[in-house]
C-alpha positions in Angstrom: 89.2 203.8 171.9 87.2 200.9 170.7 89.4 198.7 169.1 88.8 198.2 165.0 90.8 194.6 165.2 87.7 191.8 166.0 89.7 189.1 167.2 87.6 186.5 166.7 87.4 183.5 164.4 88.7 185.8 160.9 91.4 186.8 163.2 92.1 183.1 164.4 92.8 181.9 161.0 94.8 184.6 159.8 96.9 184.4 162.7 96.7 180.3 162.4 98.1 181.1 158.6 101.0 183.0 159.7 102.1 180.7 162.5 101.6 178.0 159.8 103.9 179.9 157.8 106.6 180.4 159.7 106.8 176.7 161.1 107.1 175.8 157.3 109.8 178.3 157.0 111.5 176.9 160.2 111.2 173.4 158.9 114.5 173.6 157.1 116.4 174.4 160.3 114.5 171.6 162.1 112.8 173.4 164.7 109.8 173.4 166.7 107.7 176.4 166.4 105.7 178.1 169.6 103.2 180.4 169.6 103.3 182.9 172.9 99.9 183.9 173.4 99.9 187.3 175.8 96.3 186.7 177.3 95.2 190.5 178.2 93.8 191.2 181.7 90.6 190.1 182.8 90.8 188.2 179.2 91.2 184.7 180.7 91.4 182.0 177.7 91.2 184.6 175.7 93.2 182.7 173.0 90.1 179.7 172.8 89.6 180.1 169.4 93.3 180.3 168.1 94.1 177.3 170.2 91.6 174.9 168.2 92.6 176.0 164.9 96.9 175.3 165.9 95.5 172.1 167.0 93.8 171.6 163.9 96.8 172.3 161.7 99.3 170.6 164.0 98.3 167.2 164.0 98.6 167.7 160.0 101.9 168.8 160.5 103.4 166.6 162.4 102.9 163.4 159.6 105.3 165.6 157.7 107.9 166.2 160.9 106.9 169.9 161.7 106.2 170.5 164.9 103.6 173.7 165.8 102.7 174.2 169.6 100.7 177.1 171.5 101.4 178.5 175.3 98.8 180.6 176.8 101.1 183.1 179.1 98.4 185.2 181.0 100.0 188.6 181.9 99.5 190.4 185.5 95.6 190.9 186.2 94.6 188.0 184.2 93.0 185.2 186.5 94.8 182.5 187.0 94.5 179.0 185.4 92.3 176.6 187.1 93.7 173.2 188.3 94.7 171.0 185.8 94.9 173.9 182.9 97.4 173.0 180.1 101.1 174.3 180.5 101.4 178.1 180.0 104.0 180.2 180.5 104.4 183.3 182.6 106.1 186.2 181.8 105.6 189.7 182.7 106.2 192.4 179.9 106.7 194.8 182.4 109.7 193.0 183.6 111.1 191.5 180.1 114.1 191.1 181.9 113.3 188.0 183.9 112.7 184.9 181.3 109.6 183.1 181.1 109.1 180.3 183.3 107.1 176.9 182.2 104.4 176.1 184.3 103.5 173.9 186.0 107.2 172.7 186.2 108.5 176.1 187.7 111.7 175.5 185.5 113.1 178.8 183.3 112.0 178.1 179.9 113.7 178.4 176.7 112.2 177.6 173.4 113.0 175.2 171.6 112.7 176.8 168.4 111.2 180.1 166.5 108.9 181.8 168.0 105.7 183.8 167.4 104.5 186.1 170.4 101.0 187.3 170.0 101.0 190.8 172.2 97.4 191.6 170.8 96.6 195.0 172.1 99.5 194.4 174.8 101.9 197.5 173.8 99.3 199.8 175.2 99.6 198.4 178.6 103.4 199.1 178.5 105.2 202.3 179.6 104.4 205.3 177.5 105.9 208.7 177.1 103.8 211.7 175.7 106.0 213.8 173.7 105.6 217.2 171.9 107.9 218.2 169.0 107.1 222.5 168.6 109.4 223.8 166.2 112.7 222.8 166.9 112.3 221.9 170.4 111.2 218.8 172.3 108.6 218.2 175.3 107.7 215.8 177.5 104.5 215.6 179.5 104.9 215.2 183.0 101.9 213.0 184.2 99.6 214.8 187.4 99.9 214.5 190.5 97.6 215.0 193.8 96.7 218.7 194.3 99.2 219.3 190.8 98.0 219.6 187.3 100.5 217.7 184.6 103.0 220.1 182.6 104.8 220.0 179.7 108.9 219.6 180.5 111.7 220.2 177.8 114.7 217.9 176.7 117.3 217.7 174.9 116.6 215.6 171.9 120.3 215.0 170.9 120.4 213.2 174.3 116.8 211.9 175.1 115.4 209.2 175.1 117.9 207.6 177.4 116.7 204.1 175.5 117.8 205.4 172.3 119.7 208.8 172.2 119.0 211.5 169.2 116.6 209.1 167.9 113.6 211.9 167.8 116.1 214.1 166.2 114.4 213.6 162.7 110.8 214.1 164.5 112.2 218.0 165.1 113.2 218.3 161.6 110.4 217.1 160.1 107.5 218.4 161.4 106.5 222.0 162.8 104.3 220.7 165.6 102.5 217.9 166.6 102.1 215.1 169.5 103.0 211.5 170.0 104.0 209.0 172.3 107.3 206.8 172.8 106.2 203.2 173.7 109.9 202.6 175.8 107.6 199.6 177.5 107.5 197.7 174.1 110.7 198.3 173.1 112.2 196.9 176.7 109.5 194.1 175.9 110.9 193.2 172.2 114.8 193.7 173.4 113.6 191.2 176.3 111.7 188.4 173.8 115.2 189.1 171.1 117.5 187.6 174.3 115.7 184.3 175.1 114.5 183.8 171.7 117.3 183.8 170.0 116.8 181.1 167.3 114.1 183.3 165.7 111.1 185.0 166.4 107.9 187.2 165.4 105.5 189.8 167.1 102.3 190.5 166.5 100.7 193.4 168.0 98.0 195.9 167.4 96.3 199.0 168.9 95.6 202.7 167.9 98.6 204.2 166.6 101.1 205.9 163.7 102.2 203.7 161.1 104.6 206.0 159.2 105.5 209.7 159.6 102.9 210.1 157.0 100.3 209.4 159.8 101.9 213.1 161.6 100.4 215.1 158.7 96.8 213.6 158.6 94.4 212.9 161.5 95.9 210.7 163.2 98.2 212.7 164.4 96.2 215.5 165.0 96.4 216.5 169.3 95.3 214.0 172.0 91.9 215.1 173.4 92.3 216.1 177.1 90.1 213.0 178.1 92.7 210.6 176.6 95.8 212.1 178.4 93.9 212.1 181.8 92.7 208.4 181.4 96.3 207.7 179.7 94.4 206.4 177.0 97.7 206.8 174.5 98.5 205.5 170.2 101.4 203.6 170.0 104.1 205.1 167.8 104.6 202.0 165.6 107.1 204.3 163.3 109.7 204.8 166.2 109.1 201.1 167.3 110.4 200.0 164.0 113.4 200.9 163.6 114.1 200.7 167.5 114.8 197.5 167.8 118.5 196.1 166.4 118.3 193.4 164.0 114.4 193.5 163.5 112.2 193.7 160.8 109.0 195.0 160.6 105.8 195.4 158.5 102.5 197.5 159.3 99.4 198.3 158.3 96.8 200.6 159.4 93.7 199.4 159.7 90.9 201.6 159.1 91.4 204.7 160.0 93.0 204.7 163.8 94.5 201.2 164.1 97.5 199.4 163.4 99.1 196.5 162.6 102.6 195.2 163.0 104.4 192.6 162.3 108.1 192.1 163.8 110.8 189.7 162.7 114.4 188.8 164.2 116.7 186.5 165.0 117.4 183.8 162.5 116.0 183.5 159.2 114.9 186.9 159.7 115.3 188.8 156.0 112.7 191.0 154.5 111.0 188.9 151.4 110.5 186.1 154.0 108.7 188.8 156.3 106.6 190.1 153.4 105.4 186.6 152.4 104.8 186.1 155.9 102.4 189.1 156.6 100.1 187.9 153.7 97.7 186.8 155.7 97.0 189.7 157.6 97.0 191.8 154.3 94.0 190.2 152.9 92.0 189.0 156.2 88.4 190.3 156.7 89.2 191.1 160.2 91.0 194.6 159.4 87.7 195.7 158.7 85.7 194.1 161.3 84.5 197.2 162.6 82.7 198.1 159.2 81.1 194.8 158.5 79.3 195.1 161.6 78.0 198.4 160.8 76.9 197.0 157.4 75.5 194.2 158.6 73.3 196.6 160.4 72.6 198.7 157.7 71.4 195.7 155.8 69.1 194.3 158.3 67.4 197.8 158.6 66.9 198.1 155.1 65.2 194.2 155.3 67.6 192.8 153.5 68.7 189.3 155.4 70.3 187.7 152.6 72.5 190.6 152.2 73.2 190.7 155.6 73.8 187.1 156.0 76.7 187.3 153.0 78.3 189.5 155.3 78.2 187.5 158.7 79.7 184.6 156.1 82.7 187.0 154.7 83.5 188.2 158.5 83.8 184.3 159.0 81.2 184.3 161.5 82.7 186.7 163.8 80.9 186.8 167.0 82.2 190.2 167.6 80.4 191.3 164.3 77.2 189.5 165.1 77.0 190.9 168.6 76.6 194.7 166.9 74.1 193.8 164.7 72.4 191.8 167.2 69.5 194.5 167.5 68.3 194.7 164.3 69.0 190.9 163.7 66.5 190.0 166.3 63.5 191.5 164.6 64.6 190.9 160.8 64.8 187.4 161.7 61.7 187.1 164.1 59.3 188.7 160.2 61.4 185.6 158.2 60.2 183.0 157.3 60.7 179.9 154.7 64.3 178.0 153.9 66.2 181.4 154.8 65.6 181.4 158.3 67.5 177.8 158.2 70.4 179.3 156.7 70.2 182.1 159.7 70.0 179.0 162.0 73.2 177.4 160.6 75.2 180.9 160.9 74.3 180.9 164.7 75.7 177.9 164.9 78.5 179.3 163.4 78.7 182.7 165.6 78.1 180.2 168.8 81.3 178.4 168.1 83.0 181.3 167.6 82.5 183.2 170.7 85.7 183.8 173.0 84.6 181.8 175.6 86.8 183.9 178.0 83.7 187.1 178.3 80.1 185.0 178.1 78.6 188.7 177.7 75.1 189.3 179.3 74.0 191.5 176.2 75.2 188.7 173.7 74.1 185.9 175.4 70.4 187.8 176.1 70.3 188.7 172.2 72.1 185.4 171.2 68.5 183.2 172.9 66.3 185.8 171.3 67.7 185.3 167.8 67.4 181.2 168.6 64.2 181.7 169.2 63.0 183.5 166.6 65.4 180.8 164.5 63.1 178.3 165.9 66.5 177.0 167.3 65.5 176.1 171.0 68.2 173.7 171.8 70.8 176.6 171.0 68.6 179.5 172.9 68.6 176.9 176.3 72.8 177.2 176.0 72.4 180.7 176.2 69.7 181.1 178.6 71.5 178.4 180.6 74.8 180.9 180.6 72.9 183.6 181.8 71.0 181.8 184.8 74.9 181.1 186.8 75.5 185.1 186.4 74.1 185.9 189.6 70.8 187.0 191.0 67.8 186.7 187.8 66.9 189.9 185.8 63.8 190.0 184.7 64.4 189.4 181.0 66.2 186.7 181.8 63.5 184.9 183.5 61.6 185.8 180.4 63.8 184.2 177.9 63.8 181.4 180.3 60.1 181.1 180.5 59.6 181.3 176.4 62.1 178.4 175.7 59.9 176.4 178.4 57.1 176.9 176.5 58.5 175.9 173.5 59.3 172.5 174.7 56.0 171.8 176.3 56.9 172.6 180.0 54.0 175.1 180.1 53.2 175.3 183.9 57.2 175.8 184.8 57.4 178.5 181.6 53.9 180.2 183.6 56.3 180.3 187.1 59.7 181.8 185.5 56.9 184.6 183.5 55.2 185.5 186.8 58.7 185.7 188.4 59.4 188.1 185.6 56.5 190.3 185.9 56.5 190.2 190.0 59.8 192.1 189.3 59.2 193.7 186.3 55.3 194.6 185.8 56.0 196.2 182.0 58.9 194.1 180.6 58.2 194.0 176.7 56.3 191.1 176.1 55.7 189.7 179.5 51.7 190.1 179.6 51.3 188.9 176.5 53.4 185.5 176.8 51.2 185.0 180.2 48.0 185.5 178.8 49.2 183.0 175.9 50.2 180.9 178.4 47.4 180.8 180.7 45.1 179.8 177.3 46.9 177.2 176.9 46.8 175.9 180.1 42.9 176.3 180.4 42.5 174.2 177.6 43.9 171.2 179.6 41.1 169.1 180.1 40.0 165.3 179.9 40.6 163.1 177.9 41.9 164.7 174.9 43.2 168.3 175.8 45.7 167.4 177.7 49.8 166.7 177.2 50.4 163.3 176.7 54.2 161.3 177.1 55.8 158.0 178.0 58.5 157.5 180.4 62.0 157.8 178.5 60.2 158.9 175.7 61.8 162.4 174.8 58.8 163.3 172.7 55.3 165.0 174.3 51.9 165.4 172.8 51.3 168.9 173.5 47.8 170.2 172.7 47.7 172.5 169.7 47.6 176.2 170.4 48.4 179.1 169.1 51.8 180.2 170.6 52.9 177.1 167.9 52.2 179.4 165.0 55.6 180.4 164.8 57.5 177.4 165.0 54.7 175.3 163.3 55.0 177.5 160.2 58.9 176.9 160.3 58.7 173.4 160.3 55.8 173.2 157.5 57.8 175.2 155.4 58.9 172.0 152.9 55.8 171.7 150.3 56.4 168.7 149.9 54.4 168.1 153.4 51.5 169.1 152.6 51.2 167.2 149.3 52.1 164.1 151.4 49.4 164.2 154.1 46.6 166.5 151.7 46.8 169.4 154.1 46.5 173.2 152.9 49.6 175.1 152.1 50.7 177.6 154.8 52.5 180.0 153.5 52.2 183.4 156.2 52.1 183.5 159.9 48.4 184.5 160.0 47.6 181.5 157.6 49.4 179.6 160.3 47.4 181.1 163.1 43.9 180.9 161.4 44.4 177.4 160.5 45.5 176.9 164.2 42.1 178.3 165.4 40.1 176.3 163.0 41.4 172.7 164.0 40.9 173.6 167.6 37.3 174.5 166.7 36.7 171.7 165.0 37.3 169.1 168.1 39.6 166.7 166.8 42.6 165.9 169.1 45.2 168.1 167.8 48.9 168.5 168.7 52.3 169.9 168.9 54.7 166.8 168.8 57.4 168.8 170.9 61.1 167.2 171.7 62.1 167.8 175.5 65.3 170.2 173.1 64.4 170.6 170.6 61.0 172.0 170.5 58.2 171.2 167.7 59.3 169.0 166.1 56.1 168.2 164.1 52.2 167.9 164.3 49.6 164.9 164.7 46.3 164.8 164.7 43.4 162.2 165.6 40.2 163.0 163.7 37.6 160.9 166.3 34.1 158.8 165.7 33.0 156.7 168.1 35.7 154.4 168.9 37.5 155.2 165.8 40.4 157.3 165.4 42.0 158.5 162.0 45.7 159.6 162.3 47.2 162.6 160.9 51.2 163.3 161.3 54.2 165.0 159.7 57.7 165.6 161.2 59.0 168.8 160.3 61.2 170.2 157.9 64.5 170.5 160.4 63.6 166.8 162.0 63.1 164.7 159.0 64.9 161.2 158.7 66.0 161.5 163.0 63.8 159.0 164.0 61.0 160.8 165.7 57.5 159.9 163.7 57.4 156.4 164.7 57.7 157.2 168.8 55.5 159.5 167.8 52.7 157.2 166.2 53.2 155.1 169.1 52.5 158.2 171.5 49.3 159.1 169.6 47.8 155.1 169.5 49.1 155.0 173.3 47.1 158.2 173.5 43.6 157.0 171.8 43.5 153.5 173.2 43.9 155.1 176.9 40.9 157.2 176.0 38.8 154.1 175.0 39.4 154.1 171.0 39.3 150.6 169.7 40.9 151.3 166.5 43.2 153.8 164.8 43.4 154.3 161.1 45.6 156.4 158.4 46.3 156.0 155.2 49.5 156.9 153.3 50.2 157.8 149.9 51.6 155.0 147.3 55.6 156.7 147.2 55.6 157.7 150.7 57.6 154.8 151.7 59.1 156.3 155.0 55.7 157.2 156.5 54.7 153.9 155.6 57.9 152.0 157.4 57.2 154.0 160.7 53.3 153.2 160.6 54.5 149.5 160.2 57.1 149.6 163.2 54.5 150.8 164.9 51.8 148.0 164.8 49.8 149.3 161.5 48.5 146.1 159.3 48.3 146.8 155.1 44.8 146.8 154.0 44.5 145.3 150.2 41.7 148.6 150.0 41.6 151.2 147.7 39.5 154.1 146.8 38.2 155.1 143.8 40.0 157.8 141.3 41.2 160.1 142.6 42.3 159.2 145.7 43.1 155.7 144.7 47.3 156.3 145.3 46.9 155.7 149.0 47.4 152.5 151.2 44.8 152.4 154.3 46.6 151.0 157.5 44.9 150.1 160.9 45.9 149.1 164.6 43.2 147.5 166.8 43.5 147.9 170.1 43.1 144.0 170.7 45.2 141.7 168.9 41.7 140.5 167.2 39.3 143.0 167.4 36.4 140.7 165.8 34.9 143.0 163.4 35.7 143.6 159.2 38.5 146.0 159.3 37.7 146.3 155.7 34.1 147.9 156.2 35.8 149.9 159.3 37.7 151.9 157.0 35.1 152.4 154.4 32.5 153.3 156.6 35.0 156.1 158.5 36.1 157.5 155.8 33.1 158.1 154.2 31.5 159.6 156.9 34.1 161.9 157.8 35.0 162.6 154.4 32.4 162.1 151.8 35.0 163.2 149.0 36.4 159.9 148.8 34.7 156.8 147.2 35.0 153.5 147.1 34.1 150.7 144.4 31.2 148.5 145.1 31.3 146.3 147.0 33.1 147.8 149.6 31.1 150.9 149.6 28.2 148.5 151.0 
């Protein structure tokens, strides 16, 4: 079964807690605390997330003399550490016998201190024995063989389990008739860890299970579907384990309605109000109900309710795990958002990134991970992903896809045409393919001398990309602060199609538009030269995300660059009174002051100019005037300028 426990970043810091806990517990005795870290099979570094949080909180703790450290100990199946890994242990739980061994020194190891053994879901991995209790008598199942089905085999309770004798006794006396399993692996495992840890330890496991005898009489315990006992898919009895093991304590909880959770103590300092204040952490942790959130988070996204949605993600502490099941529906609820929430969404996929075990880079997650970027506007973080999925072998066709949109978004439009075409060759009806082409191929056609085509500088990260469509999106993103359009008089753009039909107007009306796109980070903001004769009039904004990073004035440069290439002489703008940033950038960038000034309303604004030639040997004054009156007769100026 699917297990309810997410361990991901909720289940770091509850674990990071407990550790924490203990070491402070252990201080007194003046000992070093280690967390054992089982790594499951085909899990490797599964502990990524755990490890940075003990770093974290150890380098704290050592200014006041407690010592925390973490050992990874990969069990059998688990691939081994590359070259220069940091120290793990090894030690089989099949074999608890044999003591763990440091690595890379090859020297038996014995701790120095407590310690705390993460098993995870490790108990299930174990030996197991399938029992029956049917009034009065006891069964065991005898696993199949080849060419012999499995049967059920009596014993003798007063005698069996040859681990602990007469121990199921009470199971017969208790109960008319039910199944259940005795994990003899785990209790080998935890007699094993008791011997070479003697100075105190903890175990943390978790998997499907009992919890008490109470678990017998309700669902839980009702009988093991056929599949399960084939596959040997078996719950952990957690109640036997308990009170198996001599000298422990132990503390559970089930978590929803099929899992457990235990906590085991021994060894020094092992008493039971230290054990109870110990397990806090997991009594309270969001992680027990990982399983749910997910589902909610769903629920909320289908219902169009982000915000709702997003509270969720936050409670779960950005559980990747939780994110990945709601991926579907988060794709399209963020890809109809728009305005300062989708920011928000961007900084929880930040969030969800960090938190990913890096030990499974998952094709579904990483595919769904770029999409919500995307449709975040967050191109940078998509690339990662996309980047991921491009060294998992041979290219699927919606990878090529993904990798052809994040092209276009950062103005690489003739490489993001070859990866779509690569799609489609292999995939003629992938979902959006034709369309992204045929968007594509637009833009591309309207490439032509002098002003339609992209424009950049050598080790300049920025390009001018002409203005199309496809920027809707991302252009209605970045414009989303109205304080942008007050600044540089443009229309407030509220809705995609606002953004779109504005889009078509400016390239109808022949000015040189574009995209200011970042080789990253996509648009980044928009610039525009409004052309008469060999005049330009310049038009710019840095978006919402990008504002205060530097990019207007390589920008302005790129744009004058631009216009004097293309045989413009001079290139005005004007900026209003209190827009003192705009105004340092257009001085960096060449732009003389003019002492000019329009008539009410319009006279807040400061006219700036940049002459091609140092002196361009005409009345810059009268330049201005007679521009800006031409292009826009709205704004007047007092005599005599006017003249």
């Amino acid at each position: 079964m699917a297990s309810t426990v997410s361990e991901g970043s909720c289940w770091a810091q509850a674990v990071s807690d407990l550790a924490v806990r203990y070491a402070l517990g252990a201080a007194g005795r003046g000992a070093k605390v280690t967390v054992v870290d089982l790594e499951p099979p085909g899990r490797r570094d599964a502990g990524s997330l755990l490890r940075c949080r003990l770093q974290g909180v150890a380098e704290l703790m050592e200014s006041s003399g407690i010592r925390l450290q973490y050992l990874a100990c990969p069990q059998p199946g688990t691939a081994s550490p590359p070259e220069g890994a940091q120290p793990h242990l090894q030690w089989d739980a099949n074999h608890p016998e044999v003591p763990p061994v440091a690595w890379p020194s090859g020297e038996p190891w014995r701790p120095p201190g407590p310690v705390v053994v993460l098993m995870r879901d490790g108990w299930t991995r174990l030996e197991q024995r399938l029992m029956s209790a049917h009034y009065g008598r006891l069964f065991h199942w005898e696993r199949e063989r080849p060419q012999q089905p499995g049967s059920w085999l009596q014993l003798d309770a007063d005698t069996y389990p040859p681990e602990a004798p007469g121990s199921l006794r009470h199971y017969l006396e208790g109960f008319n008739s039910f199944q259940f399993t005795l994990p003899v692996g785990a209790l080998q495992a935890l007699r094993g860890i008791a011997q070479w840890a003697a100075r105190g330890w903890l175990v943390l496991a978790h998997a499907d299970g009992w919890a008490d005898r109470q678990d017998f009489r309700l669902p839980a315990g009702e009988l093991l579907a056929p599949q399960r006992i084939r596959d040997w898919q078996l719950p952990v009895n957690f109640d036997w384990l308990a009170v198996q093991c001599p000298g422990a304590l132990s503390w559970q909880s089930r978590v929803g309605t099929d899992e457990v959770l235990q906590l085991m103590m021994g060894g020094d300092g092992a008493d039971a109000r230290s054990l109870a204040e110990l397990a806090r952490p997991l009594q309270t942790a969001p992680f027990s109900v990982a399983r749910h959130l997910a589902r909610s988070i769903r629920v909320c996204l289908e219902h169009g309710d982000t915000e709702a949605a997003l509270a969720l993600l936050r409670l779960s502490g950005w559980d990747a795990h939780a994110f990945e099941q709601a991926l579907p529906r988060a794709i399209g609820a963020l890809e109809a958002t728009h305005g300062f929430h989708k920011a928000d969404w961007a900084e929880a996929l930040a969030r969800v990134w960090e938190n990913r075990p890096t030990d499974r880079d998952d094709i579904e997650f990483l595919r769904g991970f770029a999409h919500a970027a995307l449709a975040c506007r967050q191109v940078a973080a998509a690339r990662r992903a996309v980047d991921l999925l491009s060294m998992r072998g041979a290219p699927q066709p919606q990878d090529l896809l993904l990798q052809a949109q994040c092209l276009d978004e950062i103005g690489q439009l003739q490489q993001a045409l070859i990866h779509c075409d690569r799609a489609l060759a292999l995939d003629a009806r992938i979902a959006g393919g034709a369309a992204l082409r045929a968007g594509l191929a637009a833009a591309i056609a309207r490439h032509r001398e002098p002003w339609r085509t992209p424009y950049r500088l050598p080790g300049c990260a920025l390009q001018l990309e002409p203005l199309h469509t496809n920027h809707a999106h991302a252009l209605l993103h970045q414009y989303r602060d109205a304080q942008i359009a007050v600044m540089t008089g443009l229309p407030r753009l509220t809705t995609l199609a606002e953004a779109s039909d504005w889009i078509t107007r400016k390239l109808g009306e022949g000015d040189a538009s574009y995209a200011i796109v970042h080789a990253e980070l996509g648009l980044v903001g928009y610039l525009d030269l409004e052309l008469l004769g060999e005049r330009a009039y310049l038009c710019i904004w840095i978006g919402t995300d990008f504002q205060g990073r530097g990019f207007a004035s390589p920008a302005i440069e790129l744009a004058c660059r631009r216009a004097f290439d293309n045989g413009i002489a001079i290139v005005m703008s004007s900026v209003y009174d209190d827009n003192l940033r705009s105004f340092r950038a257009l001085e960096r960038c060449g732009f003389t002051k003019s002492a000019l000034r329009a008539c009410a309303p319009h006279d807040e604004r400061t006219f700036v100019y940049r002459a091609r030639d140092a002196a361009p040997g005409c009345d810059m004054q009268s330049e201005i005037v007679l521009f800006v009156c031409a292009t826009n007769p709205d704004i007047r100026f007092p005599e005599p300028a006017c003249t």
